[in-house]
C-alpha positions as CSV (number, residue, x, y, z in Angstrom):
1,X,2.0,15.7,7.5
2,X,0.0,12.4,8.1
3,X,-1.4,12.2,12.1
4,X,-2.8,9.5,14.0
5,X,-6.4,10.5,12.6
6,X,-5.2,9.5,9.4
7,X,-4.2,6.0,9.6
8,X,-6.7,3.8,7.1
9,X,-9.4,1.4,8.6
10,X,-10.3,-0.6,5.2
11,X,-8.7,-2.2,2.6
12,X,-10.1,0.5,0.5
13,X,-9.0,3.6,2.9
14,X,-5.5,1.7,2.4
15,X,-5.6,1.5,-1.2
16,X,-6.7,5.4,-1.2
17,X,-3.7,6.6,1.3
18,X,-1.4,4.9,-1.1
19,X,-2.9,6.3,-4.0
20,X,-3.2,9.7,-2.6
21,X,0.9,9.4,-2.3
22,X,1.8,9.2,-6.1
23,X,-1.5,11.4,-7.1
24,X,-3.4,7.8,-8.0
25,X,-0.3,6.3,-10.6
26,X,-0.6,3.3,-8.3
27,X,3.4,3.0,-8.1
28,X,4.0,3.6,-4.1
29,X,4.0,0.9,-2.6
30,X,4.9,1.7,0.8
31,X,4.0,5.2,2.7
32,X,4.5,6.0,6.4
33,X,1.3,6.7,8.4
34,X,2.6,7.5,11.8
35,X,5.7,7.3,14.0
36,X,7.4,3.9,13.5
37,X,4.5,2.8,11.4
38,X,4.2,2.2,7.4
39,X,1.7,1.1,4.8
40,X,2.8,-1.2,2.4
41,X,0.9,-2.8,-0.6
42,X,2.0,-6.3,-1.8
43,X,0.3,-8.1,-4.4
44,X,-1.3,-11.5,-3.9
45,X,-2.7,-14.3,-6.3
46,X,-1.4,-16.0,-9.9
47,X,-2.4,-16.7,-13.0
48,X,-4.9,-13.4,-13.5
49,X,-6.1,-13.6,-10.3
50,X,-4.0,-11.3,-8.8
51,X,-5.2,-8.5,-6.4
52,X,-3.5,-6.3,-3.5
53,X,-3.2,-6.5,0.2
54,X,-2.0,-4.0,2.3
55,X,-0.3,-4.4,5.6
56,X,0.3,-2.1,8.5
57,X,3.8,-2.5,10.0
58,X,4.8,-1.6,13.4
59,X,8.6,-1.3,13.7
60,X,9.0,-3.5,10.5
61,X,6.4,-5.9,11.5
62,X,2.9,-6.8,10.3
63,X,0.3,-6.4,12.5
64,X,-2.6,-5.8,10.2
65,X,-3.4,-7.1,7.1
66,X,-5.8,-6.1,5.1
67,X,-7.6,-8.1,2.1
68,X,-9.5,-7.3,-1.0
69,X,-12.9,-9.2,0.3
70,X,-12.9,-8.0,3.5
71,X,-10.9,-10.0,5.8
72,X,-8.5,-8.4,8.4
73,X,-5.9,-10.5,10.2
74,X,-4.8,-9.1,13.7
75,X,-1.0,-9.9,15.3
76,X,1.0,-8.4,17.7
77,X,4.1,-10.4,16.5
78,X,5.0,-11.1,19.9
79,X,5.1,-7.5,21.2
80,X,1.7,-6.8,23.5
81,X,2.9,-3.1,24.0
82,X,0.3,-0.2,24.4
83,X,1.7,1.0,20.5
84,X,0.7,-2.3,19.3
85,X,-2.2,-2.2,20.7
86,X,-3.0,1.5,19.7
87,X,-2.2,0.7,16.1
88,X,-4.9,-2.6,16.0
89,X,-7.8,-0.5,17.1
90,X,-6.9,3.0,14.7
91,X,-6.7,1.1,11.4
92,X,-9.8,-1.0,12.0
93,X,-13.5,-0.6,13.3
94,X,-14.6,-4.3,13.8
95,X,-13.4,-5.2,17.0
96,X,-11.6,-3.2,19.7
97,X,-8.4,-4.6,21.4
98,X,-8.0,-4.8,24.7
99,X,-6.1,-5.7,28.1
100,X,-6.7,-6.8,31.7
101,X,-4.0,-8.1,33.6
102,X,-1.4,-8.4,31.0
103,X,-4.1,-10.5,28.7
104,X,-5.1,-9.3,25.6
105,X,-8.9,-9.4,24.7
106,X,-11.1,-8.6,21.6
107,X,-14.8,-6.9,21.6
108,X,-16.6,-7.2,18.8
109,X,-18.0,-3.8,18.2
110,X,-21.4,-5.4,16.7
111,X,-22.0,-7.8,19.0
112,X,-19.8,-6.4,22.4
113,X,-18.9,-10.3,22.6
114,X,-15.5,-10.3,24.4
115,X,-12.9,-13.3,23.3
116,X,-9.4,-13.8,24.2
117,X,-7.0,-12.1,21.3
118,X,-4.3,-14.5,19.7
119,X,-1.9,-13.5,16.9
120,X,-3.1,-14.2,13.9
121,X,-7.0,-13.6,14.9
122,X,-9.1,-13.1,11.3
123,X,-12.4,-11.3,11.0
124,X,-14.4,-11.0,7.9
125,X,-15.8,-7.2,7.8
126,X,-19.0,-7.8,9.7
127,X,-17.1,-8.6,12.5
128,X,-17.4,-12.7,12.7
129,X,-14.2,-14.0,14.0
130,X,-13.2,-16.7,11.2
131,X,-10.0,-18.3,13.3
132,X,-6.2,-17.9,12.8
133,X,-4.3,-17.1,9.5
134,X,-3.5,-20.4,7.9
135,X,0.2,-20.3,6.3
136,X,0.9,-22.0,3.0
137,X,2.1,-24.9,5.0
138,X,-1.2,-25.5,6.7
139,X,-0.5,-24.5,10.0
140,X,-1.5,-21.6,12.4
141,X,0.8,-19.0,11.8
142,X,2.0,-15.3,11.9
143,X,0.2,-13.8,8.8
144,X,4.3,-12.5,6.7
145,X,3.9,-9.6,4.6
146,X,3.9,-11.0,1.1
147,X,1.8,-14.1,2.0
């Protein structure tokens, strides 16, 4: 039975849980890791540069991402509930996610340097906040599964 405790926190922790799953044949590619919430690994890239990402969805939306070299995008998809916000700060330690008067806030757990939170917020894993996910169109953008 998989708890709270057990929800990954790195791209590697990820890769394990799913692994873990199928007894390492790499063929699950989504696993549930608490109530309402599931694991799933899609695989990024072309032409032999292919690697895995794994995202955390809440209710059927992303709102973690986690990449090969490190990077972790952050989203709420619109819904700034205390489950969303439970979720962020159990499947990462770079930054911690918090409110005050219904806004959302960031502390950087290396630095305790608070920032306002925005969907789509990307950290690199020493904790520097590199800006918003950029779509394939160029714009600021929720970070879709599959991307």
């Amino acid at each position: 039975m998989t708890t709270l405790r057990d929800v990954p926190k790195s791209y590697g922790d990820a890769a394990r849980f799913l692994n873990a799953k199928d007894h390492g044949k790499g063929n699950v590619q989504r696993a549930i890791v608490a109530n309402n919430t599931v694991i799933e690994r899609t695989r990024l890239g072309r032409d032999g540069g292919e690697f895995d990402a794994f995202h955390l969805l809440l209710h059927g939306h992303c709102v973690l991402t986690w990449y090969h070299d490190g990077r972790i995008v952050l989203d709420s998809c619109g819904y700034r509930t205390v489950t969303t916000k439970d979720r962020l700060n159990r499947a990462q330690s770079i930054v911690r996610v918090s409110s005050k008067d219904h806004r959302w806030y960031v502390t950087n757990l290396s630095t305790w340097e608070v920032e306002p939170f925005f969907d789509g917020i990307t950290y690199v894993d020493h904790g520097q906040a590199i800006g918003a996910f950029y779509d394939t169109h160029g714009g600021v953008g929720q970070p879709a599964c599959g991307d």
